[in-house]
C-alpha positions in Angstrom: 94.7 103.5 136.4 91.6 102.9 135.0 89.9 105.0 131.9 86.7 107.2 133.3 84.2 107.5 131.0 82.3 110.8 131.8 78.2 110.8 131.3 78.6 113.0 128.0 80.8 110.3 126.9 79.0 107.1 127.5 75.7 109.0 125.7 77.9 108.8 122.7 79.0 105.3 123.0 75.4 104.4 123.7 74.4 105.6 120.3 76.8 103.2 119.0 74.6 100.5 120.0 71.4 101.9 118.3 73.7 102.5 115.1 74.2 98.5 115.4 70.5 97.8 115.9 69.9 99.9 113.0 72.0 97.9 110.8 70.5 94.8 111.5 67.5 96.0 111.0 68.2 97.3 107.6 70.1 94.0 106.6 66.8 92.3 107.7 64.7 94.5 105.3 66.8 94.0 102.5 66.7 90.1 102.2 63.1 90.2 102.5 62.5 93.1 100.3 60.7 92.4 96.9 59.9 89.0 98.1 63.1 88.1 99.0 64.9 89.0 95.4 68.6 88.7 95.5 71.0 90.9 93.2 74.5 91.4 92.7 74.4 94.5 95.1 72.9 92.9 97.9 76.3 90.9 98.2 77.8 94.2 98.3 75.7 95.3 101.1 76.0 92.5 102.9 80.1 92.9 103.2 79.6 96.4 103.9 77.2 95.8 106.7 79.3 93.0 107.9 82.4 95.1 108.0 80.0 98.2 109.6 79.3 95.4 112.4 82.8 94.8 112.9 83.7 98.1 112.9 81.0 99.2 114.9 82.1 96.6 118.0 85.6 97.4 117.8 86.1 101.1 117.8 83.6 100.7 121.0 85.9 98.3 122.7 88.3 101.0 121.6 87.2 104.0 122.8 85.9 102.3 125.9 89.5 101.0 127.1 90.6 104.5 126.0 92.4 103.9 123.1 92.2 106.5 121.0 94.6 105.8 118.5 93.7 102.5 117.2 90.3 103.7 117.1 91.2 106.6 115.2 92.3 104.1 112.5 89.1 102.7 112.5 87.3 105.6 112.3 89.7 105.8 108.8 88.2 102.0 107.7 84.7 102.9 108.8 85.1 105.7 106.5 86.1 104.0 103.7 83.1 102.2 104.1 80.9 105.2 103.6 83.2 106.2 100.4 83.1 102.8 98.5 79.0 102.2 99.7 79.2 105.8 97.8 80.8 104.9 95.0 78.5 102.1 93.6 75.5 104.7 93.3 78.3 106.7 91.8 78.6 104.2 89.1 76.5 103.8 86.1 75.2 100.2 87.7 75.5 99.4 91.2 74.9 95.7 90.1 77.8 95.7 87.6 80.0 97.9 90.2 79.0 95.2 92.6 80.0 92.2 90.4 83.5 94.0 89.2 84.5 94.8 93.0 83.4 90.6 93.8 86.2 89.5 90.4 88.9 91.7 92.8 88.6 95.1 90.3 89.8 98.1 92.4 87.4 100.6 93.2 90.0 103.3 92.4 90.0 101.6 88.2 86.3 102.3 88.5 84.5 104.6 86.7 81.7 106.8 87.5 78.4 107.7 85.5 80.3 110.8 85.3 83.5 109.6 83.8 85.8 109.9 86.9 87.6 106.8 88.1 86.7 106.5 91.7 89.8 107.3 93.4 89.4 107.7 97.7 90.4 111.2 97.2 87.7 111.9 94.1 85.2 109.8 96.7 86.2 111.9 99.8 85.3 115.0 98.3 82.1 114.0 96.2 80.7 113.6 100.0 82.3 116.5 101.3 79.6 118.0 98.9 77.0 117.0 101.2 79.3 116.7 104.6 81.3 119.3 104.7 83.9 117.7 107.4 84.1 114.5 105.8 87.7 115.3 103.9 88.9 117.3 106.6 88.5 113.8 108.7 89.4 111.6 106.0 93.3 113.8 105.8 93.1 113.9 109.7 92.8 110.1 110.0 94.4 108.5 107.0 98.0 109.3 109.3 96.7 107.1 111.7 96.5 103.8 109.4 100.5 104.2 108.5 103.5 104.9 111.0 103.6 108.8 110.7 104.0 111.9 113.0 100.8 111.5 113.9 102.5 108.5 116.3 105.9 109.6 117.3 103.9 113.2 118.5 100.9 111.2 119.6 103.8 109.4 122.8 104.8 112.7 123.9 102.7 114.6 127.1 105.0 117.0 127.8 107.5 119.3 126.7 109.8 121.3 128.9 111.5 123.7 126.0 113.6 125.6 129.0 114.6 122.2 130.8 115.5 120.6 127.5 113.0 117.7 128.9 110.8 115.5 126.9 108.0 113.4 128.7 107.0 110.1 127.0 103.8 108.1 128.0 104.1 104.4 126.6 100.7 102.7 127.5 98.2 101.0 125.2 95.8 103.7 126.0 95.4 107.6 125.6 94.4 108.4 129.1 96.4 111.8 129.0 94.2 112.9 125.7 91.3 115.3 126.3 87.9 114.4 126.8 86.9 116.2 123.5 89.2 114.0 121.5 86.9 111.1 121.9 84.2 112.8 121.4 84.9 113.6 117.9 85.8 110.3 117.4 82.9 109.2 118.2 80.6 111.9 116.9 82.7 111.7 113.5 82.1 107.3 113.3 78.7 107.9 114.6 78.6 110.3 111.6 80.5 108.4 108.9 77.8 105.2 109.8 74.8 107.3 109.3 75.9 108.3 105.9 76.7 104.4 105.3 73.2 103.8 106.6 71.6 107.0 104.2 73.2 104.9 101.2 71.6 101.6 102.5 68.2 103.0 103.3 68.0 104.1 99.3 69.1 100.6 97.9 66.5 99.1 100.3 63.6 101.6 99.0 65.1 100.6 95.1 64.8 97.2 95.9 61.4 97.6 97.4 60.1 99.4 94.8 61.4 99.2 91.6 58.2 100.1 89.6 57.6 103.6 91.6 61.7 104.1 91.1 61.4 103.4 87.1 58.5 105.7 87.2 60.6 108.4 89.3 63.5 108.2 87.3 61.6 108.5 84.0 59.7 111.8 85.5 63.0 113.0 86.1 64.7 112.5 82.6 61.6 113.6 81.1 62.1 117.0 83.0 66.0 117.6 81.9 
């Protein structure tokens, strides 16, 4: 039996592709950005957009063989990615968070500008702030990294409670899910790689112009 991917479907996956194309392009503008300047953040960026890349091509493959579990889980790592992008504008230096994370320092022993150490659940909700579903997703989605419920539940299709019957379904694939499962999955990494993208658009526009962002930043101190 083969996995039929319905138009509404496929116009989801196809954004996938732009999100990739968008990547690139922003990885491009980076490296050549202040005349091709290199910083400590840039490597940063450029493991985070690797990893986005990877991401990006596997929870396609996923989704498009219908499996919805594993790309659940990757949904998890792709959010991640938008948390610990997050976190080094969090920081007091994004060029010192950068060169900590490089030495193997946890994000989690990290502090803020604010004072907080950057814990995933501290991270989760600071963009919840601004995406409301983001920890709701971030919960939903951490069970799928670990053996949990999530899995034993996730075999059963059917449950006869007067026939004392259990039906099992042990495939690779989530054919019996609903449509609107993938969707969210989708929609929610399509969603979680925009805010990864909002983060890298800024760094680009810093590194592009770090006189009008001194200037910016000073206007706004001298107005607190």
């Amino acid at each position: 039996m083969a996995f039929k991917i319905s138009r509404r479907l496929q116009t989801r996956i196809d954004k996938l592709h732009d999100l990739e194309t968008r990547v690139l392009g922003l990885a491009v503008k980076m490296l050549k950005a202040y005349g091709g300047a290199h910083y400590p953040f840039d490597e940063f960026a450029l493991g985070a957009i690797k990893r986005t890349l990877s991401q990006l091509s596997a929870f396609r493959a996923l989704i498009e063989s219908g499996n919805l579990m594993c790309g659940r889980a990757i949904l998890r790592m792709q959010l991640d990615t938008a948390m610990r992008f997050a976190a080094a504008h969090l920081a007091h230096d994004p060029h010192d968070f950068a060169i900590q994370v490089m030495r193997g320092k946890r994000v989690n022993q990290i502090r803020s500008a604010s004072g907080h150490k950057m814990t995933d659940r501290y991270l989760a909700l600071e963009l919840a702030k601004r995406h409301e579903w983001f920890k709701r997703v971030y919960d939903t989605t951490s069970g799928y990294v670990h053996l949990s419920e999530i899995h034993i539940f996730g075999a059963i299709t059917k449950i006869e409670e007067q026939a004392k019957e259990v039906e099992w379904t042990l495939t690779p694939n989530d054919w019996h899910m609903p449509e609107e499962s993938f969707i969210e999955a989708v929609d929610c990494f399509s969603a979680a790689t925009s805010i990864f993208l909002e983060y890298l658009e800024g760094w680009v526009f810093t590194k592009s112009n770090p006189e009008l962002v001194k200037k910016l930043k000073g206007s706004a101190e001298g107005r607190v």
